[in-house]
Every structure is written in structure tokens, then in C-alpha cells.
NUVEX-622676 format. One record per residue: y, x, z of N, C-alpha, C in turn. Coordinates in Angstrom, 3 decimals, decimal comma. Atoms other than C-alpha are relative to their C-alpha. Layout:
<vopas>
VOPA       nY       nX       nZ      caY      caX      caZ       cY       cX       cZ
VOPA        Y        X        Z        Y        X        Z        Y        X        Z
...
</vopas>
This chain:
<vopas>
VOPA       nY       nX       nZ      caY      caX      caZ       cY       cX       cZ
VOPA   -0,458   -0,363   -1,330 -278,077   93,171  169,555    1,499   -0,208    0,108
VOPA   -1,678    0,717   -0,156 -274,599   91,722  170,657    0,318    0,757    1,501
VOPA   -0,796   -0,236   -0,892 -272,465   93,880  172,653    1,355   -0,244    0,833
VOPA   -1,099    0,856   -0,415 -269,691   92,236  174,614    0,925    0,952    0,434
VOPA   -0,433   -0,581   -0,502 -267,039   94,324  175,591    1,184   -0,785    0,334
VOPA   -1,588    0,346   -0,445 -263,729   92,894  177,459    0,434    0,827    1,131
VOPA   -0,761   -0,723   -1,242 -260,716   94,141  179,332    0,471   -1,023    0,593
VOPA   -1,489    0,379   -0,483 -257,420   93,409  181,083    0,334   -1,501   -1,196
VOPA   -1,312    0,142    1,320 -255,590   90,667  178,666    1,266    0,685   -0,149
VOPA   -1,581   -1,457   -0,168 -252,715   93,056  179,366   -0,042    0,995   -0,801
VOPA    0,322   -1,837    0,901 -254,440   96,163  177,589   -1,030   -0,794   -1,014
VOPA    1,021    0,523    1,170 -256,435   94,004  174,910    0,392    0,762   -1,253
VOPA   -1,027   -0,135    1,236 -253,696   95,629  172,197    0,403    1,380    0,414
VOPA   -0,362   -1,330   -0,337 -253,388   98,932  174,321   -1,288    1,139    0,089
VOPA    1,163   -0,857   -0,442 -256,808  100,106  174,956   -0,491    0,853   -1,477
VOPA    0,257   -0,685    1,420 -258,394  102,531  172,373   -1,356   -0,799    0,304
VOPA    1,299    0,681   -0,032 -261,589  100,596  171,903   -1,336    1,081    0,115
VOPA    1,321   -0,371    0,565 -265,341  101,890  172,239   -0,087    0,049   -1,340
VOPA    0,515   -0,167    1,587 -266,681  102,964  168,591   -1,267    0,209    0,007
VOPA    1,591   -0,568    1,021 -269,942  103,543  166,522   -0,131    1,507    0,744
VOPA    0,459   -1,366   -0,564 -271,262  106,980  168,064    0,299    0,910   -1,564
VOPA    0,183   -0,571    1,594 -271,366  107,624  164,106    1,774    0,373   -0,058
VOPA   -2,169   -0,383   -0,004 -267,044  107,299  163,917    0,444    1,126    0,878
VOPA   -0,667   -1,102   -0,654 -266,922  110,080  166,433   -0,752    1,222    0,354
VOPA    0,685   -1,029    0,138 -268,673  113,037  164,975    0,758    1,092    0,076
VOPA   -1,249   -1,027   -0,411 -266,840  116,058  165,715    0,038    0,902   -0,918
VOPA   -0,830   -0,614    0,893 -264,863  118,100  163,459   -1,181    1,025   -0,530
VOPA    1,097   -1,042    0,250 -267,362  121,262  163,813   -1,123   -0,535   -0,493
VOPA    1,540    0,505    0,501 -270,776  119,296  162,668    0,645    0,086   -1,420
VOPA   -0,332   -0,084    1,612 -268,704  118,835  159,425    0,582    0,908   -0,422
VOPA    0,094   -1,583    1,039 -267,624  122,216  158,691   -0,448    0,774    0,217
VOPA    1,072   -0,897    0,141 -270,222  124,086  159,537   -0,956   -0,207   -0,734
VOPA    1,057   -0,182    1,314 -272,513  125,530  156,913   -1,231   -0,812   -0,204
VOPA    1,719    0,146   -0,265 -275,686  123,799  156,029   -0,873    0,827   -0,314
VOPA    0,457   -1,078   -0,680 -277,094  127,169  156,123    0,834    1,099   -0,097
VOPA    0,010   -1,274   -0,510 -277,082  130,735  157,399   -0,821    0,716   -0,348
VOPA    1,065   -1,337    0,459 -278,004  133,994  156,667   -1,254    0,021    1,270
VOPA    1,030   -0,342   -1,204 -280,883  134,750  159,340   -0,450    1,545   -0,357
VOPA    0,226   -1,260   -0,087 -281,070  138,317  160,341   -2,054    0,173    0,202
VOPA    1,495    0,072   -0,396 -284,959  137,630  161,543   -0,666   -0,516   -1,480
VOPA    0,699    0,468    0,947 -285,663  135,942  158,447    0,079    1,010   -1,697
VOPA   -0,573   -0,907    1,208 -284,017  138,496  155,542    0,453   -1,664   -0,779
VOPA   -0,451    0,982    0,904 -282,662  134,922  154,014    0,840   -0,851    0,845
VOPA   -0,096    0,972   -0,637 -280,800  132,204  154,498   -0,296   -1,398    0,469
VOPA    0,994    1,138   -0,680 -281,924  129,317  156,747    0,629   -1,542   -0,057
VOPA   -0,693    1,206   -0,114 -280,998  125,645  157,189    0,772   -0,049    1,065
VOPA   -0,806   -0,286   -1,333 -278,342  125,296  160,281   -0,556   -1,888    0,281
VOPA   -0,207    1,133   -0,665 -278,806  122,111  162,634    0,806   -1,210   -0,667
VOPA   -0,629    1,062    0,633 -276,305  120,274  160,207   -1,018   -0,973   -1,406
VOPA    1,048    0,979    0,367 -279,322  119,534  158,208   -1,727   -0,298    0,610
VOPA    1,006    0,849   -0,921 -281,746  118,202  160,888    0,495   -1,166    0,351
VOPA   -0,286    1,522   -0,182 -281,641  114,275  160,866   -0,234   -0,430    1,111
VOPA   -0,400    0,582   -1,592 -282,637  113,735  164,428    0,817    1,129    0,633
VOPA   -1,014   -0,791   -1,328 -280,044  116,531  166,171    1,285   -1,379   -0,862
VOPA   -1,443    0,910    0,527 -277,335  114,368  163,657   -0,167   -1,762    0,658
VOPA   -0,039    1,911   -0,138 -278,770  110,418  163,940    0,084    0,322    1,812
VOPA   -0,285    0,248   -1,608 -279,005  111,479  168,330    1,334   -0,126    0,078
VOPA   -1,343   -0,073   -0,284 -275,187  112,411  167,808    0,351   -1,447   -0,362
VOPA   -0,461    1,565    1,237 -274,762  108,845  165,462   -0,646   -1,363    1,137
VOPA    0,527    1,302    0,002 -276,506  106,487  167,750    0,952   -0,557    1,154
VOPA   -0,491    0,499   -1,374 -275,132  104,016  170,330    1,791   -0,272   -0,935
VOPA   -1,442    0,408    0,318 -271,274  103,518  170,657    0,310    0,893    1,176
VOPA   -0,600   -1,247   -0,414 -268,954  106,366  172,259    1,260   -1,242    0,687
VOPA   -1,086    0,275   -0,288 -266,368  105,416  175,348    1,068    0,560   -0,311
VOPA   -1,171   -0,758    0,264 -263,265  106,808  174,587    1,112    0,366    1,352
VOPA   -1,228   -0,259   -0,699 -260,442  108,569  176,973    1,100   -0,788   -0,048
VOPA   -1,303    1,140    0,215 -257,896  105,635  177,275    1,612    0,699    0,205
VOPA   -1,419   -0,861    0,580 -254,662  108,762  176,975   -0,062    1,301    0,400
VOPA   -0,264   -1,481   -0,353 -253,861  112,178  177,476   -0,259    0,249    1,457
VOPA   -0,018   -0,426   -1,323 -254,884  113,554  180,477    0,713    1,990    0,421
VOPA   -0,378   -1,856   -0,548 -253,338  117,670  181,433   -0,796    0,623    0,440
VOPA    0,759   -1,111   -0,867 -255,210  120,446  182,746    0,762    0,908    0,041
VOPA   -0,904   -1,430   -0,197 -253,083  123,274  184,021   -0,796    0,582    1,209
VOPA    0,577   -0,862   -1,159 -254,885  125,629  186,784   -0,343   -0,944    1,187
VOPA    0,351    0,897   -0,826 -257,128  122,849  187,886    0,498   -0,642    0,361
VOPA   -0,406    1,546   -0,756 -254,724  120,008  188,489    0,333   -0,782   -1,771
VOPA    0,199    1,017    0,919 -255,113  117,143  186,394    1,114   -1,400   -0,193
VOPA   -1,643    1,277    0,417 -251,660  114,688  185,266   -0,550   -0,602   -1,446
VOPA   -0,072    0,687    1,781 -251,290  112,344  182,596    1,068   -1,246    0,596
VOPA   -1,680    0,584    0,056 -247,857  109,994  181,907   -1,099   -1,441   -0,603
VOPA    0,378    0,805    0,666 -249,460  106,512  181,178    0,560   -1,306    0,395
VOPA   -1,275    0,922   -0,399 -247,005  103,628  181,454   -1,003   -1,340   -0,202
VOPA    0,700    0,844    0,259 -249,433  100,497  182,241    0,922   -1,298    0,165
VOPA   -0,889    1,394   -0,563 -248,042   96,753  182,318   -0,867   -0,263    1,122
VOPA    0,562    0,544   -1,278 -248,536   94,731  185,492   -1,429   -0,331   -0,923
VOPA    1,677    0,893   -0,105 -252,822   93,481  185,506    0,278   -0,951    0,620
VOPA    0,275    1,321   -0,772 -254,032   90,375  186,002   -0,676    0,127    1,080
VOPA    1,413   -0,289   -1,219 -257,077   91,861  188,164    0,517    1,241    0,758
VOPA   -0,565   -1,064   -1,279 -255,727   93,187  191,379   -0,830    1,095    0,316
VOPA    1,079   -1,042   -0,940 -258,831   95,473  192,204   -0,335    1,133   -1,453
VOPA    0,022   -0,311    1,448 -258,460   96,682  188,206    0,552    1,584    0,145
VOPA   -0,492   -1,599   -0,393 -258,051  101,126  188,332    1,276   -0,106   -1,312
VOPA   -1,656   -0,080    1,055 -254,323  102,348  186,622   -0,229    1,346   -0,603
VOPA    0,235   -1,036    0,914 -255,885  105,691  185,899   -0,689    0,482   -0,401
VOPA    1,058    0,171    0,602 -257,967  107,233  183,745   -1,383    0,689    0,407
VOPA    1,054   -0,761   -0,590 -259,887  109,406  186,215    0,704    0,344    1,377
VOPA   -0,093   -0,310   -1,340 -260,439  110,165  189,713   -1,132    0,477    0,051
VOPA    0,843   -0,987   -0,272 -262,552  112,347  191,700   -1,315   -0,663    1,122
VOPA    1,055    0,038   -1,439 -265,810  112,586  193,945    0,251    1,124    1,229
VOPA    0,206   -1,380   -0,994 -266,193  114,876  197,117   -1,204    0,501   -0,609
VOPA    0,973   -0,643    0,286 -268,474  117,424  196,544   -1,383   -0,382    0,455
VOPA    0,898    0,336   -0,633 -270,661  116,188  199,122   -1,115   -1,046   -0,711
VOPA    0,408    0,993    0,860 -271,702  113,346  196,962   -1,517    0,688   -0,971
VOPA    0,687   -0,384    0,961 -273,787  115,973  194,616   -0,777    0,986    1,715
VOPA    0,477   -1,108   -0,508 -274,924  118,338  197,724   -1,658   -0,062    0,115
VOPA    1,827    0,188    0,353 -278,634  119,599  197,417   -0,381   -0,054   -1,851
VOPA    1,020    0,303    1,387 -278,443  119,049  193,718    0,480    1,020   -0,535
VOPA   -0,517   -0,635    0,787 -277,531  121,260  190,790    1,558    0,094   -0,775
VOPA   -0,993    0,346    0,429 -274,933  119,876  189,893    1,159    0,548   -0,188
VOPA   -1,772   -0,564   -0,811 -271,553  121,673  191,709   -0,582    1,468    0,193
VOPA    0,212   -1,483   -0,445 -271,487  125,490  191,475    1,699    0,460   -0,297
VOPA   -2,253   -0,715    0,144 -267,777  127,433  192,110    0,663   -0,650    0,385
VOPA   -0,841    0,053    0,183 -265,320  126,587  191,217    0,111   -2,003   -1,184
VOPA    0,269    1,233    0,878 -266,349  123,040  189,187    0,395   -1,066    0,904
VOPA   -0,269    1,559   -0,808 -264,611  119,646  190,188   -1,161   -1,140   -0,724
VOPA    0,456    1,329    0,519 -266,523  116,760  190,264    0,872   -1,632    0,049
VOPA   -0,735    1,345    0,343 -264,655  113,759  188,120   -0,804   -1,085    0,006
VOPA    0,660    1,251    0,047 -265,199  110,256  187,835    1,239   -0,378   -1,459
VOPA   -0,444    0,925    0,994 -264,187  108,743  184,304    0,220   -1,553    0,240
VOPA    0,280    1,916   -0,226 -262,824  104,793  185,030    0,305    0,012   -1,097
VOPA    0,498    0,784    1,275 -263,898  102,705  182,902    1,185   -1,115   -0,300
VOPA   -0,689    1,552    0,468 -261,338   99,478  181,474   -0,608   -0,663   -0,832
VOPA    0,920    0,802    0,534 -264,147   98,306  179,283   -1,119   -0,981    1,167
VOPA    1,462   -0,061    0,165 -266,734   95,834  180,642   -1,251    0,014   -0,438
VOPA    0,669   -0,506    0,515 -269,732   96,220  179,327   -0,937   -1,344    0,120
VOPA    0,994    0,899    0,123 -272,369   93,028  178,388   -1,236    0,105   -0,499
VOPA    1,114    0,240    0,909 -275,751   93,157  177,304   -0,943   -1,107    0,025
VOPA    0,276    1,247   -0,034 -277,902   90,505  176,058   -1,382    0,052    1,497
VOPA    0,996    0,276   -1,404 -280,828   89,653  179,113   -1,808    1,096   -0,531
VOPA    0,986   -0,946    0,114 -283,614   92,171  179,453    0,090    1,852   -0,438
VOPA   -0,801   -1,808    0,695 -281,212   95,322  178,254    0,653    0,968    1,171
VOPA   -1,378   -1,285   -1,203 -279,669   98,367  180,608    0,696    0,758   -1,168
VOPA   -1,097   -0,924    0,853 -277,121  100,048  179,196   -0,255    1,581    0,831
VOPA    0,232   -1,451   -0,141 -277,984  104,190  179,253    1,198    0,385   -0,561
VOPA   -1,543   -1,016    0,390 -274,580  106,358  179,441   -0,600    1,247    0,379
VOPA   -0,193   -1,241    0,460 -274,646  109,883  178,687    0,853    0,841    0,026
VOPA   -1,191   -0,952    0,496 -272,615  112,855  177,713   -0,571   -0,018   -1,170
VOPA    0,082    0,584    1,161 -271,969  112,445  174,182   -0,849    1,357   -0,358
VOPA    1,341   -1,162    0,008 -275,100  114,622  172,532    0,616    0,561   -0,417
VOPA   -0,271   -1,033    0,729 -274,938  117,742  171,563    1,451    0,623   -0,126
VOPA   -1,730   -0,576    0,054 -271,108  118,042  172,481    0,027    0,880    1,347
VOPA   -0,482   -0,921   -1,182 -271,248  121,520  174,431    1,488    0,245   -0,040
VOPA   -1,277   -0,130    0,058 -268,107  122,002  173,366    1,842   -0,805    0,791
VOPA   -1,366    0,874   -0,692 -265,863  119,185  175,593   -0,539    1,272    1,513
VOPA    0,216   -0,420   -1,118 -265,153  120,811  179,129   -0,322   -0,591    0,932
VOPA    0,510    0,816   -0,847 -266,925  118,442  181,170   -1,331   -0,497   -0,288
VOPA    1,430    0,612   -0,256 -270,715  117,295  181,740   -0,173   -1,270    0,101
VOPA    0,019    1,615   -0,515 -271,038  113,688  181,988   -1,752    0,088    1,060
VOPA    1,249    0,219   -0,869 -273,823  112,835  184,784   -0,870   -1,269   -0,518
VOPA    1,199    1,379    0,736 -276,582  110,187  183,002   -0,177   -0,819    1,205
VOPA    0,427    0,816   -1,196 -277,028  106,971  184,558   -0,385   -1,097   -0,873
VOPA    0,480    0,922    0,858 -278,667  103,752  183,615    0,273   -0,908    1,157
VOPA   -0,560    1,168   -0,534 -276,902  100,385  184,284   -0,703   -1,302   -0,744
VOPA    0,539    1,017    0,077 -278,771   97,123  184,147    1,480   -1,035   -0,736
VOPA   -1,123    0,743   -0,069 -275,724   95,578  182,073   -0,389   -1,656   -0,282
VOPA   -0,011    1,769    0,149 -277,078   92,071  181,561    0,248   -0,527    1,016
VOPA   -0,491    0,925   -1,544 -276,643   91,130  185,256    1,263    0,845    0,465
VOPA   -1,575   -0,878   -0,671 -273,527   94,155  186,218    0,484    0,146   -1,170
VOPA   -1,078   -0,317    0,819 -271,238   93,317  183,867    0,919   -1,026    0,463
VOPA   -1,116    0,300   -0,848 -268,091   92,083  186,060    0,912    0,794   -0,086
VOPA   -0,931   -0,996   -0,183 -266,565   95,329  186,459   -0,741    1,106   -0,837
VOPA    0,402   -1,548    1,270 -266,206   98,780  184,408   -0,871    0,359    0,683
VOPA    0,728   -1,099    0,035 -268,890  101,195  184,464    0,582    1,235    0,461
VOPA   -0,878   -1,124   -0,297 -267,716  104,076  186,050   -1,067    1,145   -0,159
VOPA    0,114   -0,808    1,299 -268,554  107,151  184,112   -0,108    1,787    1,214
VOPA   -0,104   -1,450   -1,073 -269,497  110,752  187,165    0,181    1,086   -1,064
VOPA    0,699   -1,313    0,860 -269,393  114,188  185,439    0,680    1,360    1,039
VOPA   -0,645   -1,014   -0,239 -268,587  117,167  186,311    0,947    1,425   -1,139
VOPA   -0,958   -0,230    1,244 -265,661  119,354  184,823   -0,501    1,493    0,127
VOPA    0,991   -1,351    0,278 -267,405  122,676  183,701    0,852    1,120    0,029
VOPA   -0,805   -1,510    0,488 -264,604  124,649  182,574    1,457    0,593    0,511
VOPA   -1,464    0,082   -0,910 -262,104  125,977  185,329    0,603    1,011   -0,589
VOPA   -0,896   -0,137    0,799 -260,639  127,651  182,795    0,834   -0,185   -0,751
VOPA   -1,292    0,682    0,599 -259,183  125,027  180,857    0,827    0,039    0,048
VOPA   -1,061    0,365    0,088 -255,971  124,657  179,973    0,726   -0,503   -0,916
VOPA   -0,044    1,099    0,855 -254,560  121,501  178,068   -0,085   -0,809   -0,013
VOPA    0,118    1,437    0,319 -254,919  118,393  176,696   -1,086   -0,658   -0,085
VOPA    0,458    0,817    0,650 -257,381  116,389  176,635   -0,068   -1,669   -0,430
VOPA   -0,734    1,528    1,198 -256,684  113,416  174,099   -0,462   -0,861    0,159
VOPA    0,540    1,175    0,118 -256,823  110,240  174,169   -0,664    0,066   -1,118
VOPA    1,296    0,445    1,038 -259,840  109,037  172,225   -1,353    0,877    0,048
VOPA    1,507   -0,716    0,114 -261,941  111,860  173,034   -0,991   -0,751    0,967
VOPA    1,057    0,968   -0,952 -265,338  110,332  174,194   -0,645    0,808    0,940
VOPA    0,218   -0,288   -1,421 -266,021  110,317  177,438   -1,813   -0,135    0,475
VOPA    1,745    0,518   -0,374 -269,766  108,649  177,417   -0,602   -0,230   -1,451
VOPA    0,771    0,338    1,000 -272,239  108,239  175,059   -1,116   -1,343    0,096
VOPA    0,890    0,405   -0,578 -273,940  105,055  175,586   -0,654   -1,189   -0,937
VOPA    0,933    0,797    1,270 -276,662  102,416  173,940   -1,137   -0,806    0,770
VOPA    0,935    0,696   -1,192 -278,961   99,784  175,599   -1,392    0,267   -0,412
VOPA    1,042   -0,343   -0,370 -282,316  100,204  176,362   -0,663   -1,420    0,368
VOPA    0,536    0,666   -0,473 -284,676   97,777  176,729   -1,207   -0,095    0,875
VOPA    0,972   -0,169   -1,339 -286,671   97,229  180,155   -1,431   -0,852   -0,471
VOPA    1,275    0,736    0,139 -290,425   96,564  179,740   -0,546    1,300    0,188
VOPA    1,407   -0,928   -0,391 -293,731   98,580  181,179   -0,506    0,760   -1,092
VOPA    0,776   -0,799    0,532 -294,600  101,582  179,920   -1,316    0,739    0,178
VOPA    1,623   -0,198   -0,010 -298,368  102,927  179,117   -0,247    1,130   -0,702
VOPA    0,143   -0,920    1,094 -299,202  106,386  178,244   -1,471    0,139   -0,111
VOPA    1,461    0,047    0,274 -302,517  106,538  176,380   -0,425    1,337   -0,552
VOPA    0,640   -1,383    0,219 -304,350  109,994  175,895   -1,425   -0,131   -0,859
VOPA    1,383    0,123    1,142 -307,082  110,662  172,949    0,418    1,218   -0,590
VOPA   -0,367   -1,410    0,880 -307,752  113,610  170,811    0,222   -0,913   -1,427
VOPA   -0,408    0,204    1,562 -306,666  113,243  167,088   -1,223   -0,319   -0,754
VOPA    1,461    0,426    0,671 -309,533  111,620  164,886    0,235    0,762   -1,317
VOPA   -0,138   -1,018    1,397 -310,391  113,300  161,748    0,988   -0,281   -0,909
VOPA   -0,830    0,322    1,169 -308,263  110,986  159,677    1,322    0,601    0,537
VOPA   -1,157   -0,719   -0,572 -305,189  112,129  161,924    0,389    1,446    0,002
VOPA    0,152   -1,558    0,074 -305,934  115,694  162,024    0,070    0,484   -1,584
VOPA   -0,393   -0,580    1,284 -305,902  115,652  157,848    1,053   -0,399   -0,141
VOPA   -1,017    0,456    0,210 -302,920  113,669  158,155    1,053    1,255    0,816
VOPA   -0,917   -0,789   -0,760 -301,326  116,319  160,726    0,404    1,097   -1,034
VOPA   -0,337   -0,881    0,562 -301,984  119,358  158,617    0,293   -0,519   -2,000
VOPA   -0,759    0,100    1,883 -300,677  117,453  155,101    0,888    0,267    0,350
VOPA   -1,471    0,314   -0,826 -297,536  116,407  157,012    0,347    1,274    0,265
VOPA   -0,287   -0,948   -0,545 -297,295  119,968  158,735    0,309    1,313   -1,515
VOPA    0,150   -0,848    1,794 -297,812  121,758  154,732    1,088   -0,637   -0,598
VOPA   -0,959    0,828    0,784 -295,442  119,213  153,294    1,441    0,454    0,553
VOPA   -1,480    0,037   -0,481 -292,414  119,757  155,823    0,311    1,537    0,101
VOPA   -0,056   -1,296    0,715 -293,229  123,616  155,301    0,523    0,293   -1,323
VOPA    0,127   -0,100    1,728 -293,430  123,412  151,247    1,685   -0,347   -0,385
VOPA   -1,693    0,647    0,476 -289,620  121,794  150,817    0,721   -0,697    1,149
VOPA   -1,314    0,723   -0,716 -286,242  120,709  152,614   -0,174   -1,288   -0,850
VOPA   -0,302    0,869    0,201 -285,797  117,248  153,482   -1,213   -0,680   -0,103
VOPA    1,406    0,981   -0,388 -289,367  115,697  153,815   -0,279   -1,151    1,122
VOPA   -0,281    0,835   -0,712 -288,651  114,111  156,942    1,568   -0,872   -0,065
VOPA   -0,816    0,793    0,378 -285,629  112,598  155,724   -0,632   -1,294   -1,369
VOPA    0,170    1,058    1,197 -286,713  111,154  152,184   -1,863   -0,768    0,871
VOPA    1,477    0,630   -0,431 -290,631  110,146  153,887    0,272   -1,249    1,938
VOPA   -0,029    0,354   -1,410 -289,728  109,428  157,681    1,308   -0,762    0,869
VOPA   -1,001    0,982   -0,820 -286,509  108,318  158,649    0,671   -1,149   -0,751
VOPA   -0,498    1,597   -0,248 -285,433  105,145  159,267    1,116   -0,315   -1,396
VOPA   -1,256   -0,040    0,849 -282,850  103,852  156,754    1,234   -0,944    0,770
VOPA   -1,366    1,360   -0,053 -279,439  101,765  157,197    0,717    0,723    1,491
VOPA   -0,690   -0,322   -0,477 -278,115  104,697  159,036    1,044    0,609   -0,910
VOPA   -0,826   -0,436    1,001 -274,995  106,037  157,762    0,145    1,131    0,087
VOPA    0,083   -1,357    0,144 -274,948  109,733  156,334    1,395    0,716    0,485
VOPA   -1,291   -0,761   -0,670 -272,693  112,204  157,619    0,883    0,615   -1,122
VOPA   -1,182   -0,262    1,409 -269,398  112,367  155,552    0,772    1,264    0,282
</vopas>
């Protein structure tokens, strides 16, 4: 799978690039325990840092990044970012702008006191023919103050211009920085073709296979790692 990404030639040497979803695991996944006491259990348990699909969902795809510092002080949003002239006149200079509310009304979306942002994009985005590109909020990161809104972009034919990136900003309490490089989207192509869901009960051979499988991932840690997953992902350092 060949992902194309270009900018500006202006910001080819300025931009912080897209990364591996894997390069931008966040600080907390790696120092938190791989287990806990459990008050319900009288022992201690495994924590989420060793479950291989909550980690490989965080690891997959490639993560946009915040192209610089943006401010938060009592809901107003600055950032100092000194661009050279662009070649592409219709090309955005900053790294976020807003929606009206109206835009979300009727949905869930907007409650309070919550602005709804728009992340611009300076990447475009290519995929090879038959692929959409699915953006996200990067998994499992409750911890940024903002929601990203999911959308799915057909990038083999809309890739001209950035991707522009909705969310909403969760936490009108913030106050601070947030850094260039923190990722903004989480995203990974998808390939378009007809789906078929087929319904059957479990045949006998399946049903002894359920309850080995179900005894086995009981009996010992790490069964669905060493038996089931995939390999030629990279482990969390």
C-alpha cells in the first residue's frame, strides 16, 4: 500500500510530517503498570497495557500531527507561526479554524460550553485506486482535549487538497499548550468493496473449537498473542 503524501514546496523542510500510528504512543501506555491490584478480584489483574488489540488499534494507520503550538487561555485560541510566502494561493496559513455551531445542530455533538474546531490539513493525502482514507481521533487518547469527528474520504479520486480534520474541543477548561506534533487524526485506508453478512449457528467442530479457545485464554496470559495475532507488528517499547 503506497501512501503519497505532498505539501507546499515552501513547507516540504518545515512541516512535521505524518508518522507510523506506532511512533506516537503516548507517554502513559508506557508507564503504566502491566497490572493492578483488583479490589473485586483479591489479586492482581492484567491492565489494558497487556491487551494486543486495545495496543495494535492505538499502532495502526499513520497519525496527522499539529503543524506548531497552538494557546488556550479562557477559550481563545493563538499560536505565533511565521509561514514563508505559498505557491498555492487558496493554501490555509493556520493551523485551525472554527465551525458555527449550527453545522452540528440536532446532533450530539455540541453541549455548553464546547467549541467546535476544524484541524487544516497541509498534507495531501493519496491513495492507491479502490482505497478511502478513514480519519479518526487517535484511539484510545481520552486524554487530548478535543474529540476528532470520524469521516471517511475517498482519497484515490480527492486528493488535490488537504483533508480537513472537524472535532470538537471538549475541555473548556484548558489552559495551555498544545504542541506541535501532537496528533490531531488517526487515519488508515480502507478498502471499498460489498459487504455480506452471513448468519449460521456454530457446527459441532466450532463449538469444540470455541470452548478449547475460551479454556485456553482462561488457563494462561498471552494466548492470543503467541496463537492469534498477526506478526510484523512492532511491540511496544
Amino acid at each position: 500500500m503506497r501512501i503519497i503524501l505532498r505539501c507546499d514546496p515552501a513547507l516540504i523542510d518545515r512541516l512535521p510530517r505524518p508518522f507510523p500510528a506506532r511512533q506516537g504512543l503516548p507517554d502513559w501506555l508506557r508507564t503504566m503498570p502491566a497490572t493492578a491490584f483488583s479490589e473485586t478480584h483479591g489479586e492482581d489483574v492484567r491492565t489494558v497495557k497487556q491487551c494486543p488489540p486495545f495496543v495494535d488499534a492505538m499502532s495502526y494507520g499513520f497519525m496527522v500531527p499539529l503543524p506548531c503550538d497552538v494557546k488556550v487561555h479562557a477559550g481563545v485560541f493563538t499560536w505565533e507561526w511565521d509561514l514563508p510566502p505559498l505557491s498555492v494561493e487558496s493554501h490555509p496559513r493556520s493551523p485551525l479554524s472554527f465551525h458555527v455551531p449550527a453545522q452540528v445542530q440536532g446532533s450530539p455533538f455540541l453541549d455548553g460550553e464546547q467549541t467546535l474546531v476544524k484541524f487544516n490539513s497541509f498534507w495531501t493525502v493519496e491513495l492507491e485506486p479502490g482505497y478511502s482514507l478513514f480519519a479518526t481521533h487517535p484511539v484510545n487518547r481520552a486524554d487530548l482535549p478535543f474529540r476528532l469527528l470520524s469521516g471517511l474520504v475517498d482519497a484515490d479520486r480527492f486528493n488535490d487538497v488537504g483533508i480537513l480534520f472537524p472535532g470538537v474541543w471538549i475541555d473548556p477548561d484548558f489552559s495551555g499548550v498544545l504542541a506541535a506534533g501532537t496528533p490531531i487524526a488517526q487515519c488508515f485506508p480502507v478498502l471499498r468493496t460489498n459487504q455480506e453478512l452471513i448468519f449460521e449457528p456454530l457446527s459441532e467442530e466450532r463449538r469444540g473449537r470455541y470452548d478449547a479457545t475460551a479454556l485456553s485464554l482462561l488457563s494462561k496470559p498471552g494466548v492470543y498473542r503467541r496463537r492469534f495475532r498477526a506478526r510484523g507488528r512492532d511491540a511496544l517499547k
